[in-house]
VEXMIVO-459814 format. One record per residue (C-alpha): x, y, z; residue in one letter. Coordinates in pm, whole numbers, plus 50000, padded with zeros to 5 digits. Each point is the difference from the previous one (the first is absolute). Layout:
BEGIN
XYZA...
//
This chain:
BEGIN
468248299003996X502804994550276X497984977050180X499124979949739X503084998949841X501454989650354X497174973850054X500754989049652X503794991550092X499224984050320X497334980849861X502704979949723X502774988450194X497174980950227X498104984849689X503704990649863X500474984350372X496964982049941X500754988249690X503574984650117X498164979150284X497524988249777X502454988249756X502034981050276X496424983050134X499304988549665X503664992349904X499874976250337X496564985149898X501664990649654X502774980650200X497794982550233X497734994449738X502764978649716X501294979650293X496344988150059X499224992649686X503524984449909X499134976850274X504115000350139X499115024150285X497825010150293X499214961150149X499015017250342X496885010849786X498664964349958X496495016749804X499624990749639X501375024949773X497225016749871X498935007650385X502925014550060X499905023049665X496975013750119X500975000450352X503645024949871X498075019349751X497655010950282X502355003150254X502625026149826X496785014849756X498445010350311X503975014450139X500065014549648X496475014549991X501145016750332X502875017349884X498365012149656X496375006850131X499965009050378X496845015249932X498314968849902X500594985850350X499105031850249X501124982850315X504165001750091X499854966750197X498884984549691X502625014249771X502524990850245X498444966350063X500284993949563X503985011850058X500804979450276X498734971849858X501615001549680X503305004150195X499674969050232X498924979549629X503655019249877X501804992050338X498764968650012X500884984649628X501545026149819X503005009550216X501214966150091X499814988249628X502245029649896X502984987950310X499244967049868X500244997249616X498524972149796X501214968549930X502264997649706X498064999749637X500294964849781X503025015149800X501455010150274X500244967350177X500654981949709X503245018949926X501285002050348X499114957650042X501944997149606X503045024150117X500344980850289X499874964649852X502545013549750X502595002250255X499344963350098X500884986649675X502845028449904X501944986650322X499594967449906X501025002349620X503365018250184X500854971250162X499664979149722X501105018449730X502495026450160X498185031549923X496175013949996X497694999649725X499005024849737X496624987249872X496884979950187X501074967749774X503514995350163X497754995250320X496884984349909X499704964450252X502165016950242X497525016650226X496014990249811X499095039349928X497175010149728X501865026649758X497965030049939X500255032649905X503175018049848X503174984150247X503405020149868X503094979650225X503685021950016X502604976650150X503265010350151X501944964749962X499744978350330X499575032750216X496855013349961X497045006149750X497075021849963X496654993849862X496465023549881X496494985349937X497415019449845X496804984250024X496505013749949X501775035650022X501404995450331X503925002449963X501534979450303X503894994350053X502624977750188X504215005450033X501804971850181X503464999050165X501505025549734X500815032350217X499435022449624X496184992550014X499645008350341X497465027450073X498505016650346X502904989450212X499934968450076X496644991349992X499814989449641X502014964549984X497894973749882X496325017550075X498135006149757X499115038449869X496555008949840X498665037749996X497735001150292X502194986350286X499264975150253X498725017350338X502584979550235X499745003250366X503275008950216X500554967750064X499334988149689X502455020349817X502734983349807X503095005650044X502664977349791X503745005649879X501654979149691X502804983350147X503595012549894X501834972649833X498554971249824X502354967050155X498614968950051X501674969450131X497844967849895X499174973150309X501674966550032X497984968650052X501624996650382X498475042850061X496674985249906X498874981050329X497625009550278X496785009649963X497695027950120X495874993249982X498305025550161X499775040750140X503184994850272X501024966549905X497314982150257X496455001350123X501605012450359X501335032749763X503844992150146X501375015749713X503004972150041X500784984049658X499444963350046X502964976350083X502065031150117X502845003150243X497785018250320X503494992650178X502335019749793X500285039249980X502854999549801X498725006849590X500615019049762X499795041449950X499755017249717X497355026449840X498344998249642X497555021549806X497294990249790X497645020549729X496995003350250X498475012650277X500694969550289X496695001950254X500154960750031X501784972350144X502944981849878X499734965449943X502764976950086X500464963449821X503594987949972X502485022149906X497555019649828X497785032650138X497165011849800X498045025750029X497225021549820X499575036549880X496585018850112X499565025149743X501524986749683X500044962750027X503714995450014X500914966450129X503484992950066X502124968350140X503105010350227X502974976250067X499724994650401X504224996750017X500535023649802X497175027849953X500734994949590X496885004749777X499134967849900X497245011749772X497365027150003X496544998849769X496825018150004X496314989950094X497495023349851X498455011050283X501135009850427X501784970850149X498455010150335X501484966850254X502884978849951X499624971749764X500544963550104X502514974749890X499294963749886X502574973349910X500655018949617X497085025550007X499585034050144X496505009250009X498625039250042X497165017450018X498865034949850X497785025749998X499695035150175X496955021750153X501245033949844X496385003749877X496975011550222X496394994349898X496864997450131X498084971950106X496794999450174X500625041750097X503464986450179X503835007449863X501284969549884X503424987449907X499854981449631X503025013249863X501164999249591X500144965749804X502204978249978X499534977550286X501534965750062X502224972350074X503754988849784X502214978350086X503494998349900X503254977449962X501635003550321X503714999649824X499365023549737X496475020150037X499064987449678X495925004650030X498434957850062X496605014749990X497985034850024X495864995150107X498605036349975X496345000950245X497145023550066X501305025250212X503344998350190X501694979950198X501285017050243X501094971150322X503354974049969X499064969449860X500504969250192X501204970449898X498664962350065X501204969049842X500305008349585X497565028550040X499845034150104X496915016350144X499165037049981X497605026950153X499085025149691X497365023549991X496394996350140X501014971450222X500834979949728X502524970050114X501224977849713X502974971749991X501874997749670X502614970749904X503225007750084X501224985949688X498285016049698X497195028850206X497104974549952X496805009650169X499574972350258X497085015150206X498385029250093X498195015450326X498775030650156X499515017450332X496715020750009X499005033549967X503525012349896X500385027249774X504005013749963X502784980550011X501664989650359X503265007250073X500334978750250X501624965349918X498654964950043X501844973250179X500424962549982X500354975250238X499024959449940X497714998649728X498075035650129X500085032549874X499335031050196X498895029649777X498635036150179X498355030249893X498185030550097X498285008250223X500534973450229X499674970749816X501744966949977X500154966349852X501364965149994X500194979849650X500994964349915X503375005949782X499534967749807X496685013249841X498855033050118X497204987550185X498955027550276X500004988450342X498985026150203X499815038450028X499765023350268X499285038450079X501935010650340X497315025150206X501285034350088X502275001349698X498995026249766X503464997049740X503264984549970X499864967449935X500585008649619X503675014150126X501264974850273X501004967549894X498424974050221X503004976650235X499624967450075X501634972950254X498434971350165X496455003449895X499525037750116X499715027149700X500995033950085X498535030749861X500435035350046X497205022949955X498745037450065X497095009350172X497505031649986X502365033350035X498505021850267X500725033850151X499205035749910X502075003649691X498634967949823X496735011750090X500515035949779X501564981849736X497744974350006X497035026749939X501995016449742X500904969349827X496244991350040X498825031849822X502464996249773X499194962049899X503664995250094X499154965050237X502925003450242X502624973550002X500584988050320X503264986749916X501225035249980X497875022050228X500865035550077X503625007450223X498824994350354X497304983949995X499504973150261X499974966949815X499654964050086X501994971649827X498504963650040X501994971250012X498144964449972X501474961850121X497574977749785X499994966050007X500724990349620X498274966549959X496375014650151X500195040249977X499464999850360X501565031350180X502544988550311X500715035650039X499485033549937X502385028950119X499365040849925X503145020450023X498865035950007X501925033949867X500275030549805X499884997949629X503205008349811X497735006249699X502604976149810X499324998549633X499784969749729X500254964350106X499864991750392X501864970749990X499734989750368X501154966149996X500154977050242X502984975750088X500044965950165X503594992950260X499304976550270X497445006450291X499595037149827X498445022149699X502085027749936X497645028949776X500755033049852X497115024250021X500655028349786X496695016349993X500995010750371X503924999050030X500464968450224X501154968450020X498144968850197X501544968950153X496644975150100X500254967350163X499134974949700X497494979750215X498045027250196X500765032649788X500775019550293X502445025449940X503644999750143X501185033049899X499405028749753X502685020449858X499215039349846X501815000649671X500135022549692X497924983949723X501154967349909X498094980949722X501984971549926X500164966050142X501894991150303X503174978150014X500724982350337X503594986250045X501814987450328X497395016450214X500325035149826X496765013949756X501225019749667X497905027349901X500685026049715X498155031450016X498455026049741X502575020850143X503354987649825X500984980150336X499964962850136X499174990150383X501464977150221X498044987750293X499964979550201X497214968649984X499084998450334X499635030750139X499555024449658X503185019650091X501465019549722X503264985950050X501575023249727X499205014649656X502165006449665X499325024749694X499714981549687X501435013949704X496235006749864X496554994950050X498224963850083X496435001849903X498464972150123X502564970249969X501214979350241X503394982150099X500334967449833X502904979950108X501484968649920X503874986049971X501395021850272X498415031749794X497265026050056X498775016749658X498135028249997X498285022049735X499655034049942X497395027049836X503055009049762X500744970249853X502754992450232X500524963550120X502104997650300X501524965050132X502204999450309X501004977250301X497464988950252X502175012250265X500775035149846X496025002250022X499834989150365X502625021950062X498135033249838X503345000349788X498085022249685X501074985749655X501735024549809X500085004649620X
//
């Protein structure tokens, strides 16, 4: 009896064992199972759906059969051959899809794209009426958005508002500017809330602050002068507003704030600087003399490079990549609607024109004659009238999928648009016709990131070739098994890695020169700017994938010096034979342009993400991660005199 009883107990905690693995094969079946037949997931598997039903039932039946019936199949290798198949089938498509949720549902996206056209139009009826809106009719023409669902507004005044939208029982909300609605710290500002939230990356976190104090100090005609029509004012990437005083070092200093997170550029047109939030859309005009708000909207979407400057127009472009899904079995960048181009008054910031696209738009525009040109999603490169956001042509690069962040450039009547992997083009800017295209050999990713430089005929282009070394080599197998491709933009921490940098000849794609400047990978995160800038006889280039800096002689591409820096992803300035450079790390170099000598360094009062020093006027502005826009002599900058607040 004490045997049996004994074999008895033994015998049901192994059944109940059985029972919980069997449950977890088939619970893993049913997953892999809905995303085939959904038809949103599993690409890799390229079989028609009803061959891969069969192909899953048998796989994890015969795992399940296994676990339940290990009588049925006598043999152990056999058992464990059902097992580990079933767990390569889960490692390979069930793990990654559960570190890499799925794409935002149709009500979903259609609140988060409504929300975030709301605060177009709720800026704009403040500027024109002195206060926000409490209904969807006080705004309707301000910002085209289709009203549905239940949309309850709570207004504050002129200093902030709130918003919900229920639609097909998902409950999304939005609070703007008001510090009472603010929620999570201060992530909260002008994104958009539903229930499930967004999956965002480190470095596509967002991280914005309403501004304290609501002042603004309108423009006079005489401010509104200058212009600025492309990513660093040129196609050489100077960074030097146009018609500016190189000569003087002598302008203004003074320190503003505005409600967003700063990881661009300032633009510089006048007496005005302008500049463009990256996670909330906050786009804000600064007087140069003075550092006075001039005026400060929103754009419904990341402002994610500087805007440009026309004669009475600024134009900007928006979109974000917060979003991962999958496309042909690879991780790809689509980000959340909206996406798109406005322009708006330059003295006021009352919205000219808003053109919402597929997908976002995530590169500067560029401006040429009474149009502006853009690079949006899947290659797509359009020109819109200046005027009224008339569709005046359209083109395409091929084989794109996400949307570059790199920015096009214009020079003459051409326009230079790149993309990954290593792909760029040349269009006609009077009427989009293509050109040419080329694919640079030995580049495997980049040119989606670095903006392309341009000066007497020879395009510059920064790429990054195949990682190598033992620790890309593990990840890579991981990643492999995983169905995690890895991104050679952002391989491992020390792993040897190989940047490219091209000399093309622009009118006939030919290659003058080709240059590989080997390192270690700094496993830098998000957008690798790596821009490169035109001054004299030289390209100057930030590599931030590896920590360096490159000087290379413009007609040869042989390299003068390389300098070891802490990561440094935003563009270079060069000024009377010194080279600018802020870092990740909260500092700005000084060296020296001919032999790379750091000639000194200063702490800034924050982080710079990946802007550069524009200067103009005897000035050098720069921005910060926190909102913070600092302006202050040439000379104190040359000096490594830090600005203070």
């Amino acid at each position: 009896m004490s045997v049996e009883g004994g074999a008895s107990a033994t015998s049901m905690p192994r059944h109940m064992m059985r029972g919980l693995v069997a449950s977890s094969w088939a619970a893993q079946a049913a997953f892999v199972l809905a995303g085939v037949l959904s038809g949103t997931r599993f690409p890799t598997l390229r079989l028609a759906p009803w061959v891969s039903v069969v192909l899953v039932s048998l796989i994890y039946g015969a795992a399940i059969a296994a676990t339940l019936f290990p009588r049925w199949l006598r043999t152990r290798a056999i058992r464990t051959l059902c097992h580990t198949v079933a767990a390569g089938v889960s490692a390979r498509f069930v793990i990654p899809l559960l570190l890499l949720p799925p794409a935002l549902n149709r009500a979903e996206a259609v609140s988060v794209e409504q929300l975030r056209r709301l605060s177009v139009a709720q800026e704009q009826h403040r500027l024109r009426f002195g206060t926000y809106a409490t209904d969807v009719a006080s705004v309707e023409g301000l910002s085209p958005a289709a009203a549905s669902g239940d949309l309850r507004i709570t207004i504050a005044g002129d200093s902030g508002w709130s918003a919900r939208l229920t639609f097909d029982g998902v409950s999304c909300e939005i609070s703007v500017r008001d510090l009472a609605w603010r929620r999570g710290g201060a992530v909260s500002d002008g994104v958009p809330r539903c229930a499930r939230p967004i999956a965002r990356r480190p470095q596509q976190a967002v991280h914005v602050l309403p501004r304290v104090g609501r002042d603004e100090s309108p423009f006079t005609p005489a401010d509104l002068r200058g212009s600025w029509p492309q990513h660093r004012a040129d196609a050489e990437r100077t960074g030097r507003a146009p018609g500016g005083e190189p000569g003087a070092d002598d302008g203004p200093s003074w320190t503003t704030r505005v409600a967003g997170e700063l990881r661009a550029s300032a633009a510089i047109a006048g007496d005005q600087v302008i500049v463009g939030a990256h996670g909330n859309g906050e786009l804000a005009a600064i007087h140069r003399v003075t550092g006075a708000l001039g005026w400060r909207i929103r754009l419904p979407n990341w402002v994610h490079h500087e805007p440009v400057v026309g004669r009475d127009a600024i134009v900007a472009t928006f979109g974000n990549n917060e979003y991962w899904q999958r496309s042909a079995g690879r991780p790809v960048s689509f980000g959340t609607p909206p996406g798109g181009v406005a322009a708006v008054e330059r003295g006021t910031g009352v919205l000219r024109w808003i053109r919402y696209t597929e997908g976002s738009v995530m590169g500067a525009p560029v401006l040429f004659g009474e149009s502006v040109i853009t690079l949006g999603s899947r290659g797509k490169v359009s020109a819109w009238r200046l005027e009224d956001g008339g569709l005046l042509w359209e083109s395409a690069l091929d084989s794109i999928t996400a949307a570059p962040m790199s920015n096009p450039l214009v020079a003459d009547s051409l326009v230079v648009v790149s993309a990954e992997p290593a792909r760029w083009c040349v269009f006609d800017a009077r009427n989009g016709r293509r050109l040419l295209c080329r694919s640079v050999d030995g580049v495997v990713a980049g040119f989606g990131h670095s903006s392309p430089a341009l000066h007497g005929g020879l395009l510059v282009q920064v790429g990054i070739g195949t990682p190598s070394g033992w620790r890309f080599k593990i990840a890579r197998i991981a990643q492999r098994l995983l169905a995690f491709p890895l991104d050679p933009m952002s391989p491992p921490r020390g792993a040897a890695q190989d940047v490219v940098i091209t000399g093309s000849e622009v009118e006939n794609g030919d290659v003058r020169w080709k240059i590989v400047v080997s390192g270690t990978s700094r496993a830098v995160a998000g957008h690798i700017a790596g821009t490169p800038v035109f001054s004299d006889s030289s390209i100057y280039v930030p590599l931030p994938t590896i920590g360096v800096i490159v000087a290379l002689d413009a007609a040869t591409g042989r390299l003068r010096w390389r300098t070891e820096v802490e990561p440094a992803r935003g563009s270079l300035t060069l000024l009377d034979g010194r080279v600018f450079v802020a870092t990740t790390g909260g500092s700005i170099l000084d060296l020296d342009a001919v032999s790379g000598r750091v000639l000194c360094r200063s702490g800034l009062m924050g982080v710079s993400d990946r802007a550069g020093l524009t200067t103009g006027a005897g000035a050098g502005i720069l921005t910060l991660l926190d909102g913070t826009v600092i302006s202050a002599p040439l000379g104190d900058w040359a000096q490594c005199r830090s600005p203070e607040r």
